[in-house]
C-alpha positions as CSV (number, residue, x, y, z in Angstrom):
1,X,0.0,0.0,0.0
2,X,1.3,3.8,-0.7
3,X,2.7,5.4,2.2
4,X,1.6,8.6,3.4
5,X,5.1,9.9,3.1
6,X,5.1,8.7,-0.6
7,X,1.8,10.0,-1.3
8,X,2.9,13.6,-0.2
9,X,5.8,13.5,-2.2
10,X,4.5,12.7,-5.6
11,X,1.3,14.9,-4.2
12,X,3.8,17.5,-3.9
13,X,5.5,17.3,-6.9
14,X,2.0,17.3,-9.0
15,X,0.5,20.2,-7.1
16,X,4.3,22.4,-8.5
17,X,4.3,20.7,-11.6
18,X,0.8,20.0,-12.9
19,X,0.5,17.6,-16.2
20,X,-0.3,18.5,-18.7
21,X,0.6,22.2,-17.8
22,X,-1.7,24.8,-17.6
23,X,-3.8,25.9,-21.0
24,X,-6.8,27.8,-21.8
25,X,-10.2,26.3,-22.5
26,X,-9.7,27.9,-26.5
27,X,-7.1,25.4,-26.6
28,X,-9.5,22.7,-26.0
29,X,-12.0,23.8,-28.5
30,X,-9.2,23.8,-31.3
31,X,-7.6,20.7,-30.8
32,X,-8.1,18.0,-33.5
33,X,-7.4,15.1,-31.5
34,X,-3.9,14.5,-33.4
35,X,-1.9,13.2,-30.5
36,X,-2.0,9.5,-31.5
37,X,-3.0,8.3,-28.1
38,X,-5.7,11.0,-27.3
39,X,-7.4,9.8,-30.4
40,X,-7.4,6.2,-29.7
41,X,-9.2,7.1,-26.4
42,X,-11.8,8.9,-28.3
43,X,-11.9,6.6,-31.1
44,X,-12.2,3.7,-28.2
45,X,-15.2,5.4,-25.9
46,X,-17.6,6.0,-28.9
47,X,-20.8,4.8,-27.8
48,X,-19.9,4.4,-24.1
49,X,-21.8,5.9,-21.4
50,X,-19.8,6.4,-18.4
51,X,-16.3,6.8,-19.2
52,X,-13.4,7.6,-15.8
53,X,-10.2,9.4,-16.4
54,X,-8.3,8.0,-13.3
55,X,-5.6,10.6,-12.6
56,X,-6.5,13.4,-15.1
57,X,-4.0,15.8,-13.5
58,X,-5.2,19.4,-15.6
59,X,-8.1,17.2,-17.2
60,X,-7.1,18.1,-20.5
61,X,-7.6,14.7,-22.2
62,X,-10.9,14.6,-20.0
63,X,-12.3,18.3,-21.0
64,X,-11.4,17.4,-24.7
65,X,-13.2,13.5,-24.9
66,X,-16.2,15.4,-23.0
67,X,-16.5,18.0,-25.9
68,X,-15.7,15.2,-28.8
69,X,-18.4,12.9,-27.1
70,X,-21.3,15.3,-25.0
71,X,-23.6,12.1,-24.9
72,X,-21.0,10.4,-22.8
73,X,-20.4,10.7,-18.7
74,X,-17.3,11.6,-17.9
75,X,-15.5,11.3,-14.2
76,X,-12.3,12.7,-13.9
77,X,-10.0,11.9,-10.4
78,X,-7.0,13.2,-9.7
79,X,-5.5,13.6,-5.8
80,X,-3.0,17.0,-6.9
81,X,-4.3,20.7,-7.1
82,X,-4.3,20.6,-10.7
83,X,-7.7,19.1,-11.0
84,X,-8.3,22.9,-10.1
85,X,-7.5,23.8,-13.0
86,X,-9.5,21.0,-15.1
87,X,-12.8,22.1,-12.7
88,X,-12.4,25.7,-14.1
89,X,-11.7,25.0,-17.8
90,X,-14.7,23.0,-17.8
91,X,-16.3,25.8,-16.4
92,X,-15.4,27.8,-19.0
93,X,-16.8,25.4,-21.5
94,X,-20.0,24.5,-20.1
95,X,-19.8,20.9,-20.6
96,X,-22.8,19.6,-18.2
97,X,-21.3,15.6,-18.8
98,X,-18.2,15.8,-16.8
99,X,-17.6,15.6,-12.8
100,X,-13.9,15.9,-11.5
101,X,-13.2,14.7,-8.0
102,X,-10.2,15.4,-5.9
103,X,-9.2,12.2,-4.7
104,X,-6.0,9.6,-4.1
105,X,-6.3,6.8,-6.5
106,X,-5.2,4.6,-4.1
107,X,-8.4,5.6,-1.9
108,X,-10.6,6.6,-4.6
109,X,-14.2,4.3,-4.5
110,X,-17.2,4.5,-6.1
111,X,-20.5,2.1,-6.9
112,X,-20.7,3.6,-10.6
113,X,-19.8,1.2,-13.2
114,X,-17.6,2.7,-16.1
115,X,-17.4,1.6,-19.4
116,X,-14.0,2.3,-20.5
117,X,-11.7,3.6,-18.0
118,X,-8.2,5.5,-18.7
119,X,-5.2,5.3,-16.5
120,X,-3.0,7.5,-18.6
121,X,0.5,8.1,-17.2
122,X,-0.4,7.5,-13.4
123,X,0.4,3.8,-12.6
124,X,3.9,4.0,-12.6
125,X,3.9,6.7,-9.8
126,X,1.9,4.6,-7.3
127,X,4.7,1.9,-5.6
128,X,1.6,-0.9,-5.1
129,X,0.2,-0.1,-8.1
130,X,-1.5,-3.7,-8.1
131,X,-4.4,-2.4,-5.5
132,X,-5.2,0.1,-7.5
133,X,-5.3,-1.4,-10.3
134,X,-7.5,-4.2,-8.7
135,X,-9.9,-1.5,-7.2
136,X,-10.4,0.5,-10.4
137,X,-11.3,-3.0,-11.9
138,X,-14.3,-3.5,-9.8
139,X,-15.5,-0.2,-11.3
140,X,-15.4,-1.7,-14.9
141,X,-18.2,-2.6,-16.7
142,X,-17.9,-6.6,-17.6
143,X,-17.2,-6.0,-20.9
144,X,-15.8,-2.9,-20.5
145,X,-12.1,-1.7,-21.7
146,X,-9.0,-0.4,-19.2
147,X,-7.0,1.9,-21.4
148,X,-3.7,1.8,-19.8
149,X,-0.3,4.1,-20.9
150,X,2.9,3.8,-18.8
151,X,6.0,6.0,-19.4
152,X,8.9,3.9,-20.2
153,X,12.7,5.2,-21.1
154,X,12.3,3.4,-24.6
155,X,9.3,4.7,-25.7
156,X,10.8,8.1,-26.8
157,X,13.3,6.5,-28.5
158,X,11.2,3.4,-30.1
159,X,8.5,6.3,-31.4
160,X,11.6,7.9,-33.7
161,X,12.5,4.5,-34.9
């Protein structure tokens, strides 16, 4: 299980270096969904109802899939201060079909069933990563898809090959 004193740290670190980094809600409305991995979220929650972004950090992913998709729930959870700033771009954009909550991962629970959930970029910064894992996938639908992306040292260098 996370410590406490882990917890703060990376807590800590998110709340002075939010991801993705601050943007304006204009941004959102522009984008065309041309970061590979944004639009194989978006292409992959078409017709889904309920659809949780566990650790959106600034909710950018989360406040662009909400306009690309406004007959789909969204529930965004992140545990840093940064989900501040997701809660006020959505503001800003109106979108009635999204609902971030500040909240640990590694705590987070909820009775809703999700049809696709994301885990982008998160899992590698909890050390027992397994119970969260296992607790978000009680929140699945049966049939529903776990979209998961982990940093890796190769990745950078495998996407130029």
């Amino acid at each position: 299980m996370i410590t406490n004193k882990t917890s703060e740290k990376v807590q800590d670190f998110y709340n002075k270096n939010p991801f993705p980094g601050p943007y304006k809600s204009s941004s959102v409305r522009v984008y065309k969904g041309t970061n590979r991995y944004i639009s194989f979220m978006s292409k992959n929650i078409e017709n889904s109802s309920m659809v949780l972004d566990a650790g959106c950090g600034t909710g950018f992913i989360t406040n662009f899939l909400a306009q690309e998709h406004p007959d789909t729930h969204f529930t965004g959870v992140d545990f840093a201060d940064s989900i501040n700033h997701a809660i006020k771009i959505n503001a800003e954009l109106g979108a009635t079909n999204i609902k971030f909550i500040k909240n640990d991962l590694t705590k987070f629970k909820t009775n809703k069933k999700f049809d696709v959930i994301i885990c982008q970029g998160v899992l590698h910064h909890i050390p027992d990563y397994t119970q969260t894992l296992e607790r978000l996938q009680t929140m699945l639908q049966h049939n529903g898809l776990f979209i998961i992306g982990l940093y890796h040292p190769w990745g950078k260098a495998l996407q130029r090959l």
